[in-house]
GUFIZA-994008 format. One record per residue: residue in one letter; chain; x, y, z of N, C-alpha, C in turn. Coordinates in steps of 0.1 Angstrom, whole numbers, always signed. Atoms other than C-alpha are relative to their C-alpha. Layout:
BEGIN
- r / c / nc1 / nc2 / nc3 / cac1 / cac2 / cac3 / cc1 / cc2 / cc3
- a / A / X / Y / Z / X / Y / Z / X / Y / Z $
...
This chain:
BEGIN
- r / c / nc1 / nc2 / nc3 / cac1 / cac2 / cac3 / cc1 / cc2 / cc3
- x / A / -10 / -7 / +8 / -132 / +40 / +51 / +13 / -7 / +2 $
- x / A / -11 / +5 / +0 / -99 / +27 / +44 / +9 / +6 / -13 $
- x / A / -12 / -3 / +9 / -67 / +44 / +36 / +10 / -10 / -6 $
- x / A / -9 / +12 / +5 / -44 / +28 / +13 / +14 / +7 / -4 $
- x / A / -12 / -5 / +4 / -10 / +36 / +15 / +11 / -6 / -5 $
- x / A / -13 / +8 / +6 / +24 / +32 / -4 / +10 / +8 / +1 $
- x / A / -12 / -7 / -2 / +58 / +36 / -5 / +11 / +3 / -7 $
- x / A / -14 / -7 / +11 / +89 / +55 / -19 / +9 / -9 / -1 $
- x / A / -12 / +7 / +4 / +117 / +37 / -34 / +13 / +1 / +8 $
- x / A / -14 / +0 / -10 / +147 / +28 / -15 / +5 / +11 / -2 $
- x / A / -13 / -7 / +5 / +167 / +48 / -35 / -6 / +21 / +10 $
- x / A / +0 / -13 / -4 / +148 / +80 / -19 / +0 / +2 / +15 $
- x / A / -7 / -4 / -18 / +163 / +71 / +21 / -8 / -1 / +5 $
- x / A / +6 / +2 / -14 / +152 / +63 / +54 / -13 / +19 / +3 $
- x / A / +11 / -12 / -2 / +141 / +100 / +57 / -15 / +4 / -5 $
- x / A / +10 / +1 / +11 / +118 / +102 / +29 / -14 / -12 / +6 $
- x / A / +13 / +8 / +3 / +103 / +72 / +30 / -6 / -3 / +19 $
- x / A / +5 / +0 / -12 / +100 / +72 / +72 / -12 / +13 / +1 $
- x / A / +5 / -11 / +2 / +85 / +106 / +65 / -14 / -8 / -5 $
- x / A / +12 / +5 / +11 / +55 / +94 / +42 / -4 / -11 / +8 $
- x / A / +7 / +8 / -5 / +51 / +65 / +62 / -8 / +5 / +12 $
- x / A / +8 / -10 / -13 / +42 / +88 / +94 / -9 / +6 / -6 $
- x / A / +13 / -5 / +10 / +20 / +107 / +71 / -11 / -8 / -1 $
- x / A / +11 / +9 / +1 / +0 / +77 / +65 / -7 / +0 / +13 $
- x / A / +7 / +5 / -10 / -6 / +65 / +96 / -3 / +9 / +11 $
- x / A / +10 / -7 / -2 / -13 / +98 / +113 / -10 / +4 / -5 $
- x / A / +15 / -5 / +9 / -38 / +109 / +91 / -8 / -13 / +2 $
- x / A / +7 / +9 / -2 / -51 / +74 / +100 / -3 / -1 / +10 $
- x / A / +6 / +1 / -17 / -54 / +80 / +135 / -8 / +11 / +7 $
- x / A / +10 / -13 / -1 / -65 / +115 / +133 / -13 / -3 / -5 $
- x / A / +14 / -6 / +3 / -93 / +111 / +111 / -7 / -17 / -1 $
- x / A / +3 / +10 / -4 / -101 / +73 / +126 / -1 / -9 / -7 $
- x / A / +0 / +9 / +15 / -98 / +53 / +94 / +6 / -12 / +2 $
- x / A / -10 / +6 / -1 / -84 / +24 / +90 / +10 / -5 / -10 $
- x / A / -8 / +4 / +6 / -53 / +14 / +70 / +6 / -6 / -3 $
- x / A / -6 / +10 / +7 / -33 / -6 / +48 / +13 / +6 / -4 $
- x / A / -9 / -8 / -1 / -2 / +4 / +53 / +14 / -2 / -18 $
- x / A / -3 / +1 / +13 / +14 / -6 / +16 / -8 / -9 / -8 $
- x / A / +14 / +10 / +12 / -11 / -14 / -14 / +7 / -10 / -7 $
- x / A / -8 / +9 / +9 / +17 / -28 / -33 / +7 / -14 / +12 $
- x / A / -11 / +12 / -10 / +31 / -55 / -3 / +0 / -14 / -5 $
- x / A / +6 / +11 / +4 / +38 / -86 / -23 / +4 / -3 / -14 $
- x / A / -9 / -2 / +17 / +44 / -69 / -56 / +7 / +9 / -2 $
- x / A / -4 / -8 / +3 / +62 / -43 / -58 / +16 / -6 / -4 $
- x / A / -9 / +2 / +0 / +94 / -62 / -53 / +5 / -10 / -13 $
- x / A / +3 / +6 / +7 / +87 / -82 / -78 / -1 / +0 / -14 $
- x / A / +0 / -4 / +12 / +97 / -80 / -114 / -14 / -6 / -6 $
- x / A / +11 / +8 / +13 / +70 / -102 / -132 / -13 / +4 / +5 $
- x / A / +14 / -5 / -3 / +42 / -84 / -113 / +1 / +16 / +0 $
- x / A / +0 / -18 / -1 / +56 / -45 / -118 / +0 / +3 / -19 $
- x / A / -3 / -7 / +10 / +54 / -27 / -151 / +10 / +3 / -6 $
- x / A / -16 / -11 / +9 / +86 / -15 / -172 / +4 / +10 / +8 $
- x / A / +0 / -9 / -12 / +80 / +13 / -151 / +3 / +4 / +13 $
- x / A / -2 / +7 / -14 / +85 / -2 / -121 / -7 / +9 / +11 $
- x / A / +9 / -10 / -5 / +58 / +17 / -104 / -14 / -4 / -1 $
- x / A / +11 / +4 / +0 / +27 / +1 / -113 / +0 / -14 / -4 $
- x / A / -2 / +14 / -2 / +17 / -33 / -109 / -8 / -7 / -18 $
- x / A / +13 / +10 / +15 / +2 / -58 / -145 / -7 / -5 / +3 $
- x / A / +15 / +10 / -3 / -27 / -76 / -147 / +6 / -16 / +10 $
- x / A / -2 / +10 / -10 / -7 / -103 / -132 / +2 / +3 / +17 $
- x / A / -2 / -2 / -18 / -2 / -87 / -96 / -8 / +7 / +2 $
- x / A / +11 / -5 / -3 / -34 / -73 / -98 / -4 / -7 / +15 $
- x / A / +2 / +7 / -10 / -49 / -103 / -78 / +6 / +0 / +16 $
- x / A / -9 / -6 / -15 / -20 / -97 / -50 / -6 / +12 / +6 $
- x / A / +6 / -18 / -5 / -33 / -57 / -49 / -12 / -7 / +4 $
- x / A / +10 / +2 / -8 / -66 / -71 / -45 / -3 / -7 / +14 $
- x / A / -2 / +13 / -17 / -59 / -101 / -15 / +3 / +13 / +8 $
- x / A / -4 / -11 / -10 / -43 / -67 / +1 / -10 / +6 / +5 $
- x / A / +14 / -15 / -9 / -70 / -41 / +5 / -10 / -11 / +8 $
- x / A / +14 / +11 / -6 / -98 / -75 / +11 / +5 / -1 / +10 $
- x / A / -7 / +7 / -14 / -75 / -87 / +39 / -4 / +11 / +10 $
- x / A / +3 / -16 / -7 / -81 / -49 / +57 / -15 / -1 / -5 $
- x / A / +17 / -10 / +3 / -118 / -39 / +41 / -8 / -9 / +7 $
- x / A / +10 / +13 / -3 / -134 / -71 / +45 / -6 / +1 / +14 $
- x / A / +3 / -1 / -13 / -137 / -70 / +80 / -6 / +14 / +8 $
- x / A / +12 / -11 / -2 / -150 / -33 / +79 / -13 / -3 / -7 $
- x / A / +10 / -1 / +11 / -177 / -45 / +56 / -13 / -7 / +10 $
- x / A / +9 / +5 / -7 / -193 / -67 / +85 / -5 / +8 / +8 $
- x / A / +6 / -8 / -4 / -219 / -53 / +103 / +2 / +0 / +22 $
């Protein structure tokens, strides 16, 4: 199993987003999982791979999203 986590926008502070980051990664230690501590790392920052929206990635920073989770899963996948 592997949790995949992401993060809050600058704009909503150290508190916020230190907050949610602890979240992740308790709940990743409590219930022994292992994690990926931002799904977006790579694109998010990144205009030509985020949406209008600036919140979800396009088909172009798809690939990025995927190199992310592989880099983490892959290595649970071996026996």
């Amino acid at each position: 199993m592997l949790l995949l986590g992401i993060e809050l926008p600058v704009n909503y502070g150290p508190q916020y987003r230190d907050g949610l980051r602890a979240v992740y990664t308790g709940l990743a230690q409590q219930k022994h999982v292992a994690l990926l501590p931002f799904l977006l790392d790579g694109v998010a920052l990144d205009p030509a791979l985020m949406q209008a929206d600036g919140l979800h990635p396009t088909g172009a920073g798809e690939p990025k999203v995927l190199e992310n989770v592989w880099r983490v899963l892959q290595p649970l996948l071996r026996p």
